[in-house]
KOLLOFI-771354 format. One line per 5 residues: their letters; for each residue x, y, z of N, C-alpha, C. Coordinates in Angstrom, 3 decimals, m for minus. Layout:
BEGIN
A) X:Y:Z:X:Y:Z:X:Y:Z  ...
% end
This chain:
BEGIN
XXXXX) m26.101:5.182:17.758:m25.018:4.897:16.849:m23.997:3.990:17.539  m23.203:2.847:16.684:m22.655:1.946:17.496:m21.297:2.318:16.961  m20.347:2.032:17.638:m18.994:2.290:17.467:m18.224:0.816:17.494  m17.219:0.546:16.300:m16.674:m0.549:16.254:m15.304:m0.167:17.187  m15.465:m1.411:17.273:m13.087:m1.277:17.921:m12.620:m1.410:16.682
XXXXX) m11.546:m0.605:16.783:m10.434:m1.249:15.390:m10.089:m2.552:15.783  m9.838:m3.138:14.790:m9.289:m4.549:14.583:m7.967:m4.249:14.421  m7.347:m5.540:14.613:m5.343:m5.231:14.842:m5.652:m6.424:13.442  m4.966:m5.774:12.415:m4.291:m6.443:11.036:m3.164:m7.733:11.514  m2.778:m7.744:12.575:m1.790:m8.731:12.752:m2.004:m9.988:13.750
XXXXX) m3.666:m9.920:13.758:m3.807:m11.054:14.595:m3.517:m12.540:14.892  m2.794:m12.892:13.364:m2.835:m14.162:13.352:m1.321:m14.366:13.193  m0.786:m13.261:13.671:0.920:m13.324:14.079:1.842:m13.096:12.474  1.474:m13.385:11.219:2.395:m13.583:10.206:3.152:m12.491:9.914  4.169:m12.329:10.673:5.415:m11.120:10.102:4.601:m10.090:11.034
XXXXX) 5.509:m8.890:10.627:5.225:m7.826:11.060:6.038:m7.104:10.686  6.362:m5.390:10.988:7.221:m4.382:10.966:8.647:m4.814:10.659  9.328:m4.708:9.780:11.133:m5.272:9.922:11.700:m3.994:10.723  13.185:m4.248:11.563:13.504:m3.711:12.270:14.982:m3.839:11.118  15.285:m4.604:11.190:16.527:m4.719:10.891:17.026:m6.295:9.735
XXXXX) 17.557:m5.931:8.378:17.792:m6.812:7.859:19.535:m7.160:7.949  19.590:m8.737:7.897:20.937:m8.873:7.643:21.461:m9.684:6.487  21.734:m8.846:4.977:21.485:m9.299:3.703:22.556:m9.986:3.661  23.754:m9.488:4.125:24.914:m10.090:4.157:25.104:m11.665:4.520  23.987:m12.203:5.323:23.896:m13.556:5.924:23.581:m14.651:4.588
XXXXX) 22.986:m13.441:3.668:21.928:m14.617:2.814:23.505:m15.119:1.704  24.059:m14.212:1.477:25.545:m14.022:0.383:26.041:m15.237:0.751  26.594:m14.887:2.478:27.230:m15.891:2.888:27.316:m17.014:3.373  26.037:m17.603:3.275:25.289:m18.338:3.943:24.438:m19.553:2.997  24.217:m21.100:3.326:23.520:m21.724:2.533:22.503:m21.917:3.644
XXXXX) 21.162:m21.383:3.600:20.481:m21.479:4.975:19.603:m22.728:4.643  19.298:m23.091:6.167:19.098:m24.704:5.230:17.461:m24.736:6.270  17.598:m23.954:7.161:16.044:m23.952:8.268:16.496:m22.606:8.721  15.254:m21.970:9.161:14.642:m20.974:9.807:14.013:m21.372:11.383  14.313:m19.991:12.076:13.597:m20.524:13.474:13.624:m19.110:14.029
XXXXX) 12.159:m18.664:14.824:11.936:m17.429:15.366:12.028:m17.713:17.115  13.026:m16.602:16.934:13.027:m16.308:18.780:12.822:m15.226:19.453  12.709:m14.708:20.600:12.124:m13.789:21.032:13.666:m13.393:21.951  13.689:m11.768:22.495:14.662:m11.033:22.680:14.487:m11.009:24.111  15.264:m11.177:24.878:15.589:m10.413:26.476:15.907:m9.206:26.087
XXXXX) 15.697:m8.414:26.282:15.895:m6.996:26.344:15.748:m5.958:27.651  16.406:m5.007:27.518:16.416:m3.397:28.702:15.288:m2.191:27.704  14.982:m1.678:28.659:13.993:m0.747:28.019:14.864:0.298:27.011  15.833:0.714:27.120:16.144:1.583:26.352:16.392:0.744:25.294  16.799:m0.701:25.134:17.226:m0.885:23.791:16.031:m1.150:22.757
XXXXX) 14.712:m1.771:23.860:13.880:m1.304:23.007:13.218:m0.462:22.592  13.400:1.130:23.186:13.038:2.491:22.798:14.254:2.719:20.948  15.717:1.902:21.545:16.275:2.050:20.301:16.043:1.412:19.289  15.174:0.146:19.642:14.895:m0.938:18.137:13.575:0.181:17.622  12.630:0.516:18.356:11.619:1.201:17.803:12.124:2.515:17.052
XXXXX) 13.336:3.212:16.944:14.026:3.996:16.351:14.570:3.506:15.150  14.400:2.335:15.228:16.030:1.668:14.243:16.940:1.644:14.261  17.950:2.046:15.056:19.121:1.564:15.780:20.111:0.732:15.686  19.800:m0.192:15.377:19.992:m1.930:15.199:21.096:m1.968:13.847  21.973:m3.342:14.126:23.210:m3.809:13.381:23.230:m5.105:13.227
XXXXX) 22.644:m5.739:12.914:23.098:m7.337:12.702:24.021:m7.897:11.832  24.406:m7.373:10.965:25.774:m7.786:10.090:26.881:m8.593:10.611  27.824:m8.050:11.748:28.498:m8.685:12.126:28.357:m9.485:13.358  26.636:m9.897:13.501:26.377:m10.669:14.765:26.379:m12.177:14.396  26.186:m13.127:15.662:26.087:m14.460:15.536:25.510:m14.960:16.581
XXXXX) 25.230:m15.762:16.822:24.425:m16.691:17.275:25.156:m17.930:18.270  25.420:m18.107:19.542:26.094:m19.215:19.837:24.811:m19.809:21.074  25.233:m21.205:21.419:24.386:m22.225:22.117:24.912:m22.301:23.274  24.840:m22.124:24.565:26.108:m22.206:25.675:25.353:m22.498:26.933  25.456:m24.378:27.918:24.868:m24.079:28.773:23.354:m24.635:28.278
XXXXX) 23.087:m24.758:27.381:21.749:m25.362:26.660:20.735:m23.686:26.696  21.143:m22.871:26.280:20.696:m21.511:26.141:21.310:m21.066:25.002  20.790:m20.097:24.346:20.918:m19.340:23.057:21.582:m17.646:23.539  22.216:m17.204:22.787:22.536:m16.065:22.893:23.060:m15.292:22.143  22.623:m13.789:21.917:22.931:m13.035:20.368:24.211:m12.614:20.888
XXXXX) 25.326:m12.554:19.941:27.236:m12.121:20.416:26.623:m10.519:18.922  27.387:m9.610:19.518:28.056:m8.261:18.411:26.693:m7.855:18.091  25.667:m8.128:18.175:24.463:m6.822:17.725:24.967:m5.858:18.436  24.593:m5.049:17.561:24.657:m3.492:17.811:23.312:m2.653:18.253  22.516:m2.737:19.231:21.922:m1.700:19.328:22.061:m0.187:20.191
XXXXX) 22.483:0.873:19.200:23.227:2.134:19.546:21.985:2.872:20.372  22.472:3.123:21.932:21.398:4.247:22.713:21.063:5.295:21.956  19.723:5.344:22.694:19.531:6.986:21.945:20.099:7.907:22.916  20.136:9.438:22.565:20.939:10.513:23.099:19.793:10.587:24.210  18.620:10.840:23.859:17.640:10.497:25.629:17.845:9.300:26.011
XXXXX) 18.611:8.411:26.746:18.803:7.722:27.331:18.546:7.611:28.534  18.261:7.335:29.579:18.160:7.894:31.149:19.761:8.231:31.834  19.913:9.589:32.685:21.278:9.305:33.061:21.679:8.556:33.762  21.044:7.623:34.753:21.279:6.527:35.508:21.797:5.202:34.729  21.500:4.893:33.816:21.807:3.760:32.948:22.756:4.132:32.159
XXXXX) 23.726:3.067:32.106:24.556:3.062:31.329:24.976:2.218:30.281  23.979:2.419:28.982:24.088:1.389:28.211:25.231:0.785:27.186  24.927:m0.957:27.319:26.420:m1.254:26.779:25.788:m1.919:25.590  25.940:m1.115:24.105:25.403:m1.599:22.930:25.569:m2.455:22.331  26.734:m3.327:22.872:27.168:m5.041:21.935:26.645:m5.663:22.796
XXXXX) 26.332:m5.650:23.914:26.024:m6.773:24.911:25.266:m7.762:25.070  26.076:m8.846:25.479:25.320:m10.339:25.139:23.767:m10.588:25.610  23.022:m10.749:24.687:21.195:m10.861:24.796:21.163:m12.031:24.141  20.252:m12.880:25.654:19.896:m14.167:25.731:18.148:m14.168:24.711  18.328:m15.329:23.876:17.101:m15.055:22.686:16.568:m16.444:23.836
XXXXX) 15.000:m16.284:23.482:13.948:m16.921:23.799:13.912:m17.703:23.140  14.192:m19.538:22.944:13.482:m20.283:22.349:12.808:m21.530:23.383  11.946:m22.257:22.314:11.464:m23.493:23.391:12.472:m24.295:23.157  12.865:m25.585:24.474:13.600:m26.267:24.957:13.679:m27.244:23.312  12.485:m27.871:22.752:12.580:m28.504:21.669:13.586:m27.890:20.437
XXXXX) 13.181:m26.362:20.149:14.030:m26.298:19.421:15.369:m25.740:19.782  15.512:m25.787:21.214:16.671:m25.308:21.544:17.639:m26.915:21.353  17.259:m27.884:21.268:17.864:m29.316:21.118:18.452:m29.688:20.001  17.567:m28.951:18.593:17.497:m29.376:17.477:18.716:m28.517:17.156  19.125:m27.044:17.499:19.772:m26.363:17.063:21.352:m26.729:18.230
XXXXX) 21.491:m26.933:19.548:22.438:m27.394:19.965:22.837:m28.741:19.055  22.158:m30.097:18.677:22.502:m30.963:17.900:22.686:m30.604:16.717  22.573:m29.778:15.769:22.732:m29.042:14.092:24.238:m28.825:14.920  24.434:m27.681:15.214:25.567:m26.581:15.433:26.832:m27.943:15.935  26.852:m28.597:16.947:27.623:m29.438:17.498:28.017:m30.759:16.582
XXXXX) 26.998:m31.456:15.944:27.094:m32.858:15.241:27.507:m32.484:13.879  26.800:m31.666:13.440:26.629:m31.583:12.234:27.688:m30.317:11.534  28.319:m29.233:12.251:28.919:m28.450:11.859:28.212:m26.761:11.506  26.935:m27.101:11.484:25.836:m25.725:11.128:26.577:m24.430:12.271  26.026:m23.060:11.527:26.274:m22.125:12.046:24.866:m21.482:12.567
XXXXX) 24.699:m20.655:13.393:23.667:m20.252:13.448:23.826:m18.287:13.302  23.115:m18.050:12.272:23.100:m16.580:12.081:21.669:m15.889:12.107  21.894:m14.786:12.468:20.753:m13.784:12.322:20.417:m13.387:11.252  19.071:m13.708:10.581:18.682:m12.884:9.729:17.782:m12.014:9.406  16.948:m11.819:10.545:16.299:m10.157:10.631:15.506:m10.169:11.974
XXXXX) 15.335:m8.692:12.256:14.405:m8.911:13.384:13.241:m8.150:13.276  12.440:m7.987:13.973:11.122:m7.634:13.553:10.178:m7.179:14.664  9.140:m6.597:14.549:8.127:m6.711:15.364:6.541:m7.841:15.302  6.542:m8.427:16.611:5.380:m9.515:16.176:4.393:m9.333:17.598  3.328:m8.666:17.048:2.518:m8.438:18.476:3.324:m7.371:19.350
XXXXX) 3.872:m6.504:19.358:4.380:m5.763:20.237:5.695:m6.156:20.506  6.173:m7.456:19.882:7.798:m7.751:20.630:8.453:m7.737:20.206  9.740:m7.975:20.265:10.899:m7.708:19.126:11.329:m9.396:19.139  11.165:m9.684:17.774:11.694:m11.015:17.654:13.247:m11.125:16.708  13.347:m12.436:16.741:14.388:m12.872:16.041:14.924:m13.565:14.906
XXXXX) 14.765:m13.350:14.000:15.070:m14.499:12.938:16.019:m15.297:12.871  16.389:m16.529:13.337:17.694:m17.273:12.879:17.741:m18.500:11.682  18.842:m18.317:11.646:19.152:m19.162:10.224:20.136:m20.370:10.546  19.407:m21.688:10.323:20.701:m22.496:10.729:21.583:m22.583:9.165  22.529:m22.065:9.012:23.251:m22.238:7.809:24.786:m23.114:7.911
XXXXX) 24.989:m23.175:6.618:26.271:m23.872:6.408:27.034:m22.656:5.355  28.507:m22.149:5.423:28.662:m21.244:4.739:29.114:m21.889:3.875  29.212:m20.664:2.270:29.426:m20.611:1.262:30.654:m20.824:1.059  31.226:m21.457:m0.271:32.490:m21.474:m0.698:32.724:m20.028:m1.670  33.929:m19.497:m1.806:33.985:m18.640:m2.984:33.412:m19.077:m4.215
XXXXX) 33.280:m19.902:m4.680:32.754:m20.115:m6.328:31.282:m20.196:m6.265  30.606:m20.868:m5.279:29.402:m20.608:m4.772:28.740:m19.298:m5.003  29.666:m18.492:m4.162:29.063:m16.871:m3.843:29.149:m16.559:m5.751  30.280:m16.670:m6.160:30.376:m16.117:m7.936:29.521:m16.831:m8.311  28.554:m18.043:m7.939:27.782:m18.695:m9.438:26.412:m17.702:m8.766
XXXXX) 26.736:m17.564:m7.591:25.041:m16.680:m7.139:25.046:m15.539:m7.859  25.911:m14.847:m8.174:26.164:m13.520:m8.239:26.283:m13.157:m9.905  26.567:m14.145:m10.875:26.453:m14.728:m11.871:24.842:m15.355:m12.273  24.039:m16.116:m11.682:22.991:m16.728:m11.793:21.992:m14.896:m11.537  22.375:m14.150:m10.444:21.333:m13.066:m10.249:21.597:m12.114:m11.417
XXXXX) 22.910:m11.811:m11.967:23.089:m11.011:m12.996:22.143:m11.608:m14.467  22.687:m12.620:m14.764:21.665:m13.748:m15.561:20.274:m13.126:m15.882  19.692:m13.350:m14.404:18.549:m12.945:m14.304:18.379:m12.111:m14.573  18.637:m10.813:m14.266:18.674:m9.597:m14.355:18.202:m9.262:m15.613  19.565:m9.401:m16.453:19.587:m9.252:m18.035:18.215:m10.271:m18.636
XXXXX) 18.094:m11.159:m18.286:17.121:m11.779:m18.870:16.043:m10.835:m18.975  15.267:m10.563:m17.671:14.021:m9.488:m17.716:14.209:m8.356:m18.484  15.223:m7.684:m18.581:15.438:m6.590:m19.240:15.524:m7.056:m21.300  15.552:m8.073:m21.899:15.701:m8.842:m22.974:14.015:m9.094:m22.858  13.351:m9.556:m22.189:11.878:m9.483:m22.221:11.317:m8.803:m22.067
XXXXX) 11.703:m7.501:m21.171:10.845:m6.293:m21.316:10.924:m5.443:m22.884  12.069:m5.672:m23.222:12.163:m4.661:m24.431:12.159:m5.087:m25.745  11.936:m6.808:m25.718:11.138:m7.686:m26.715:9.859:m7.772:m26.824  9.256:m7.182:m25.790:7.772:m6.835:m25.843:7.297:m5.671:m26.010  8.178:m4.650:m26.404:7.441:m3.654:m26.844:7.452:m3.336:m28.227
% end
């Protein structure tokens, strides 16, 4: 009798596990490109991302030095923590990108005025990655025509569901 290996469903890298969404980015945000980076991390914080732990709401993204780096995530220790370590849960974590797109996003952010925000992180192959968003923010009337256009919607489906029965 022959025995197969399991196969890993995620071999060809597309997405994986979400860790943490930051919905608030999309409100405030006109995102105009996407770009995945990978996390420096300490072992406990990734014992805490595998918990869920994690805060990205009030984080950001700055370029410094021709390096990337996450400012205000929150990832909260767990209560097993080791007692030797003393973890500091806002602390600045340098994201992994390649030099190319580390160019494209120092020239966006500097020339052009772009912000760079987080918008989720994830698991990909075992690692904890990064989602960033190069955006330009929203004006107030902006955010009301979104919020207006989704209500819209809303009501619309509900006018077609109950016209079809």
């Amino acid at each position: 009798m022959r025995v197969m290996a399991k196969s890993k469903s995620n071999k060809t890298g597309s997405g994986g596990s979400t860790i943490a969404l930051n919905k608030k980015a999309r409100h405030d945000y006109h995102i105009e490109e996407r770009f995945e980076a990978g996390l420096a991390l300490e072992g406990w914080e990734v014992k805490s991302l595998r918990a869920g732990k994690v805060q990205l709401t009030e984080s950001y993204v700055i370029v410094k030095d021709g390096e990337a780096f996450l400012f205000g995530c929150l990832i909260t220790p767990l209560l097993t923590a080791s007692t030797h370590i003393h973890p500091d849960p806002t602390r600045t974590r340098k994201l992994l990108l390649h030099r190319e797109e580390l160019d494209k996003l120092i020239g966006a952010v500097e020339r052009k005025g772009y912000a760079l925000i987080p918008l989720a992180m994830y698991w990909k192959r075992g690692r904890a990655k990064l989602e960033i968003g190069l955006a330009k923010g929203k004006k107030a009337h902006d955010k009301r025509a979104a919020i207006k256009e989704r209500d819209w919607a809303r009501e619309k489906q509900r006018i077609m569901k109950s016209g079809a029965r």
